[in-house]
N, C-alpha and C positions, 0 to 999 in steps of 0.2 A: 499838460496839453496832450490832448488824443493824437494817435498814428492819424486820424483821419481829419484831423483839424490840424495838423500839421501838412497833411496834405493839400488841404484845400487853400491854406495861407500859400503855400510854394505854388497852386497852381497860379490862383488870383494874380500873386508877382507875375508869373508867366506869362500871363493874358494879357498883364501890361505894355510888354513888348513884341505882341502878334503883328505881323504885317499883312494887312487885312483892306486894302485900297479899292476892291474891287466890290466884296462881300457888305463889308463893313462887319463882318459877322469875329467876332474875336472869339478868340478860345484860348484857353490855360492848361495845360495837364500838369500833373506827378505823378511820378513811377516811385515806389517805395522797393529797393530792393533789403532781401532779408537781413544784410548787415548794418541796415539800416539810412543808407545812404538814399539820400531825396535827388532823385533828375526831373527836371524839369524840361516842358517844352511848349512853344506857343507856335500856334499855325502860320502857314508863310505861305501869301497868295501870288501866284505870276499871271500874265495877261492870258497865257496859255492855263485855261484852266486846270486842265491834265494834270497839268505839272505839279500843284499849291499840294503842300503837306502840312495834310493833320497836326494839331499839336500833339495828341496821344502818340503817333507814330514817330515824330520830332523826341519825345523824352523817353521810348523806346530805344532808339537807335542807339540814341546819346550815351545811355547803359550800357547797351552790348556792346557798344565802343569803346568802352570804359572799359570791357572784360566783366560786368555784372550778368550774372546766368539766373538770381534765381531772384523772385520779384513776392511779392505780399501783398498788394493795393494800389491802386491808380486813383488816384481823382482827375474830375474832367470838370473847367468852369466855363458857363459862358452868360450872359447877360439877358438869359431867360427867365420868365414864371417859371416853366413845366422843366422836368428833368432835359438833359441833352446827353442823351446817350454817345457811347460812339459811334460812326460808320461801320457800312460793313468791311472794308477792307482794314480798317484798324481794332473790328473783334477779330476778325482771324490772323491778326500777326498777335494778338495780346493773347488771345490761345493759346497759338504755336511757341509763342516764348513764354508766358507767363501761365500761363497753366489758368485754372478756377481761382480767380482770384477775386475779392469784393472789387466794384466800381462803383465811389462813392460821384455822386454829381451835386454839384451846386451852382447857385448864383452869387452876385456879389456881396449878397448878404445871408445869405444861410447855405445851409443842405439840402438840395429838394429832391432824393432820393438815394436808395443804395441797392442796388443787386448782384449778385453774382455772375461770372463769365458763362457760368452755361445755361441761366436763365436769357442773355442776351444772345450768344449763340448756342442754341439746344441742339441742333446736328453739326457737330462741326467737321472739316475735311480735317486732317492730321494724319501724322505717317504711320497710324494705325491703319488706313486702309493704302498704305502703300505695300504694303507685305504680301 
């Protein structure tokens, strides 16, 4: 089985357990870091919408929590046709931590696209223009 079909299988589980009351919109991610270990995260909506965290930024955290720094792949699922890319606040933490890395997207039953992090953020801020 492919990194990316391994990925989309962890996200799919993911998406299982979103908490999504509000949206009804469920989402899955994996985070593949390069030692190979699979995070998972599913989105968590509160009545404050503010507040509901992405599932991509959910199996972020969860990594760098873990002490994971260096990443290879994300998948993101959601119960679309068309791809579901990320938000913008969750390309620019996948930037700032994870560098260009493929984002593969799918639904519940296939792949319905792959691109790269800096096709989906092409300018991005980073502590290259903090200097």
């Amino acid at each position: 089985m492919s990194d990316s079909d391994r990925l989309v299988a962890a996200a799919r589980a993911a998406r299982d357990r979103a908490l999504a009351p509000y949206s009804t919109f469920k989402v899955g991610a994996a985070l593949l870091a390069r030692d190979g270990t699979i995070y998972s995260g599913c989105n968590v909506e509160n009545a404050s919408y503010g507040l509901t965290m992405c599932a991509e930024r959910v199996a972020l955290f969860k990594a760098l929590s873990e002490g994971a720094r260096e990443f290879t792949m994300i998948a993101v699922v959601a119960d679309t046709a068309a791809p579901t890319p990320p938000c913008g606040p969750c390309r620019q933490l996948l930037w700032e931590y994870c560098g260009d890395i493929p984002v593969v997207m799918a639904n519940l039953q296939t792949i319905t696209g792959q691109h790269q992090m800096r096709e989906l953020l092409p300018l991005p801020f980073d502590g290259r223009l903090l200097k």
